[in-house]
N, C-alpha and C positions, 0 to 999 in steps of 0.2 A: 504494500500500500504506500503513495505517493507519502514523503511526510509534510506537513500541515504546514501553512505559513501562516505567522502574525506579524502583523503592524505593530508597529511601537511607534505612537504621539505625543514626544516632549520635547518643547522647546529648549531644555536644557540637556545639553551632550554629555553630562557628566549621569544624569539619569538613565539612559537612553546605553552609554555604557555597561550598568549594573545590570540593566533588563536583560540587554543582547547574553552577557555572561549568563547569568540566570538560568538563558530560556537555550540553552548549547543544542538542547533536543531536537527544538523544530529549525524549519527556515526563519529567517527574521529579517523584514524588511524596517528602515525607521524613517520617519519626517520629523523635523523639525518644526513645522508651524502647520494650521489646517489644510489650507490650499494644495501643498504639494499634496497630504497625507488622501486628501478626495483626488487627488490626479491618480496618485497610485493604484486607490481601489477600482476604478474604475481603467485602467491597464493592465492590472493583475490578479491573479488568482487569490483571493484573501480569505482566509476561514477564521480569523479572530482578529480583532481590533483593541487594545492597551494601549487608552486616550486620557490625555493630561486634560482638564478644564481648563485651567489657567494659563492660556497665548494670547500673544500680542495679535492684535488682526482679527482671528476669526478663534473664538475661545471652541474647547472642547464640545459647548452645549450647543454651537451653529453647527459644528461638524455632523453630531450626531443627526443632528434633522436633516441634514441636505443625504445623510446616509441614508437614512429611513425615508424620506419622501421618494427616493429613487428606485423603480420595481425592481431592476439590477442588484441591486446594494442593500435594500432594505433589512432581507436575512441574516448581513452578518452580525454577529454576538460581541457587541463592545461592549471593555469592562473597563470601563472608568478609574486610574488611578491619580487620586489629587489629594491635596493638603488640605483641602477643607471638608471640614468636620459638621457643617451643622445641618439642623435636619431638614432645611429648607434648602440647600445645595442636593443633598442627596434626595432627597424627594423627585426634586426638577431630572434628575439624572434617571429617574426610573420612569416617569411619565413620557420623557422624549423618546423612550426605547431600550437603555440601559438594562445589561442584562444584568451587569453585578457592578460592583463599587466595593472600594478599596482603597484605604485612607495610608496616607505617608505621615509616617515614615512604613513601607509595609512588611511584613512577617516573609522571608522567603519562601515556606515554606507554603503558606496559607495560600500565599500568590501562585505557587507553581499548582498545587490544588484545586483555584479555582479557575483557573486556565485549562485543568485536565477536565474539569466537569463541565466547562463551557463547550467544548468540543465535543466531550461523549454526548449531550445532550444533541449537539450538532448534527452529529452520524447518527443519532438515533431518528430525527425528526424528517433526514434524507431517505431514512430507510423506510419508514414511514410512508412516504409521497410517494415511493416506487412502489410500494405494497400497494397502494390506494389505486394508481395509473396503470398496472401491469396486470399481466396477465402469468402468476406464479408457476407454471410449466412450459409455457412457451417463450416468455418474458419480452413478450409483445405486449403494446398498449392495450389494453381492455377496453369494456364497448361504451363504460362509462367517461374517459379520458377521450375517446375519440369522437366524441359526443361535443366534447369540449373544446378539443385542439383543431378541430374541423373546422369549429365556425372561423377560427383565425386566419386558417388557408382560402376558404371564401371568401374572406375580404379583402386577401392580397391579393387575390384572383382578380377580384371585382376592380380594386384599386387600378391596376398593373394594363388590365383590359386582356390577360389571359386566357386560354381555356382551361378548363378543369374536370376529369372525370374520375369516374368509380368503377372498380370490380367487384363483386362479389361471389364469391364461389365458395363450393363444399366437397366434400371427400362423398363419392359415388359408394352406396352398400356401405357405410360404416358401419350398421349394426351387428352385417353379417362378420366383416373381420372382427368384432371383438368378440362375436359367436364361434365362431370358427378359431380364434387364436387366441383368446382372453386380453384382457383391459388392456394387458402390460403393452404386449403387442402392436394392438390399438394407439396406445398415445405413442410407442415408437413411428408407426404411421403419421399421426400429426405431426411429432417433431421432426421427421423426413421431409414432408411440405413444405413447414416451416423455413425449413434448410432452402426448399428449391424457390420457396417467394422470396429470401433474402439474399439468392443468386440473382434476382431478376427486379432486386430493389435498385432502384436510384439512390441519392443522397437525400432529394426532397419528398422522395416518396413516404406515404404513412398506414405499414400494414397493422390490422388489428386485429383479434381472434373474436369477434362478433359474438358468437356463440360457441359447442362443443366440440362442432366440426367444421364450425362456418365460420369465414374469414372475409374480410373487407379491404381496398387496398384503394388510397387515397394517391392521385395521382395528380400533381397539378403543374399546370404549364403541359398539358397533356391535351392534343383533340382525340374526340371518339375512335378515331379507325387506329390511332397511337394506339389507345389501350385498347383497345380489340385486337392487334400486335403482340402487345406484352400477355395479353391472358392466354391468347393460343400456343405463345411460347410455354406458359406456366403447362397448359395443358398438356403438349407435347411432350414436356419434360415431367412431369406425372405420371403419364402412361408407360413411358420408358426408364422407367426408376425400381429397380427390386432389391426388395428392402432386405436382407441375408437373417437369418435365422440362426444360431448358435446349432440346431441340430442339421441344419445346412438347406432348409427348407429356403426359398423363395418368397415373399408376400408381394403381390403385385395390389397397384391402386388404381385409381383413375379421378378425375374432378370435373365437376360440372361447372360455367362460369357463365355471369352475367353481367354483361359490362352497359354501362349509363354514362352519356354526357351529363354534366352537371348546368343545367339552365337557370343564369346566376339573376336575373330577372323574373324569378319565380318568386313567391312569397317565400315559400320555404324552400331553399332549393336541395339543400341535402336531403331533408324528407322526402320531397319528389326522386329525387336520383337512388337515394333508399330501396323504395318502393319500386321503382322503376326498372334498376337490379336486380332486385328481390323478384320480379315477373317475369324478368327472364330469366334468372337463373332456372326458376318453376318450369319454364319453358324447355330449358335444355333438359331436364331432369324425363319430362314427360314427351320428350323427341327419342330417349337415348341414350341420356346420359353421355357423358365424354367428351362433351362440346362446348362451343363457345356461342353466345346465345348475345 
């Protein structure tokens, strides 16, 4: 695992010294006054902030706001260390955002402490967001997160003056493989597909696991006959994919697709493109199965 980098913001370099020795464990980057220390965070990867209140220019409690008003920056966990003690300093320090506070002259030990808990906190709250957004066996976004992240790519669409389509497809007889081979099988099959839609992913593409067997695949900067391209690719490469069995058996699959321009002058247009997918795929399923619809 990468190691963690902190900020250090104190105007005095004699401070700024003690911390860096201190903190020998992590990366440590340092500012001297607010202005560079918001240049910094916003150039670099930052997972903790250890901010003086008291600078000339722009004090520790502007910093912190212009942190927090920023979607970018907002998350990171500044722990405020400063000489002042009373309870209306630190009050102001926890309402602007302030994760903890820590008074000078400070404890090393306490400090290195609560810099460890600031960060387990950290990883835990990341780990969190991907449990929430993913899909825990595939570890493809889930149908909730795409739901969400969709509408963002519709706007960039709409902005841009772009096209933007959809695929939707599903694994042909899945019941019968996991009848015929059991669950394990079965989800070896899914993550096989998985495998061959992130062969046939883009950079801006956004595939999602929809349902059990059924997957959606966001496509933008994309016209209809493009992703009617890529799904018969997907097809293609399905049907000729066999999945090896440990007892030396074979499992062969196949996928039904349905592919929808997204018509961004609709009221709803995902829901239309949804649906619209979702009817042909039905389509391909009750032509045949195997095909692109």
């Amino acid at each position: 695992m990468a190691n963690k980098t902190i900020l250090l913001v104190d105007d005095t370099v004699t401070n700024l010294d003690i911390l860096i020795e201190l903190l020998d464990r992590y990366d440590v980057v340092d500012a001297t006054n607010g202005k560079d220390a918001i240049e910094i965070v916003n150039n670099e990867k930052i997972d903790l902030i250890l901010l003086d209140i008291m600078m000339p220019d722009m004090d520790g409690y502007e910093v912190c706001e212009r942190l927090k008003a920023n979607n970018v920056t907002k998350d990171i966990p500044i722990i405020f260390i400063t000489a002042k003690t009373d309870e209306e300093s630190i009050e102001k320090a926890y309402d602007i955002g302030g994760a903890d506070y820590v008074t000078k002259p400070f404890k090393p030990k306490e400090l290195l402490s609560r810099v460890k808990k600031e960060l387990q906190i950290q990883d835990m709250m990341k780990e969190l967001k991907l449990l929430a957004s993913t899909d825990p066996m595939t570890k493809l976004y889930n149908r909730r997160y795409f739901t969400k992240i969709s509408q963002h790519y519709l706007s960039l669409a709409k902005r841009n003056k772009e096209e933007i389509a959809l695929i939707m497809l599903d694994i042909d007889n899945f019941k019968k493989i996991n009848d015929t081979y059991g669950h394990q099988v079965g989800d070896e099959v899914i993550i096989s597909l998985v495998d061959i839609l992130i062969d046939h992913k883009r950079k801006s593409d956004i595939i999602c696991r929809y349902g059990g067997e059924e997957f959606v695949i966001l496509l933008p900067n994309t016209s209809f006959e493009g992703a009617r391209t890529v799904a018969e690719n997907i097809r293609f490469d399905s049907e000729n994919f066999i999945l090896e069995l440990p007892e030396g058996e074979g499992v062969r699959f196949t996928v039904s697709l349905g592919v929808s321009a997204i018509d961004l002058d609709k009221d709803d247009p995902m829901g239309v493109a949804l649906k619209n997918a979702d009817d042909a795929l039905y389509k391909a399923k009750e032509s045949g199965k195997n095909r692109v619809m």
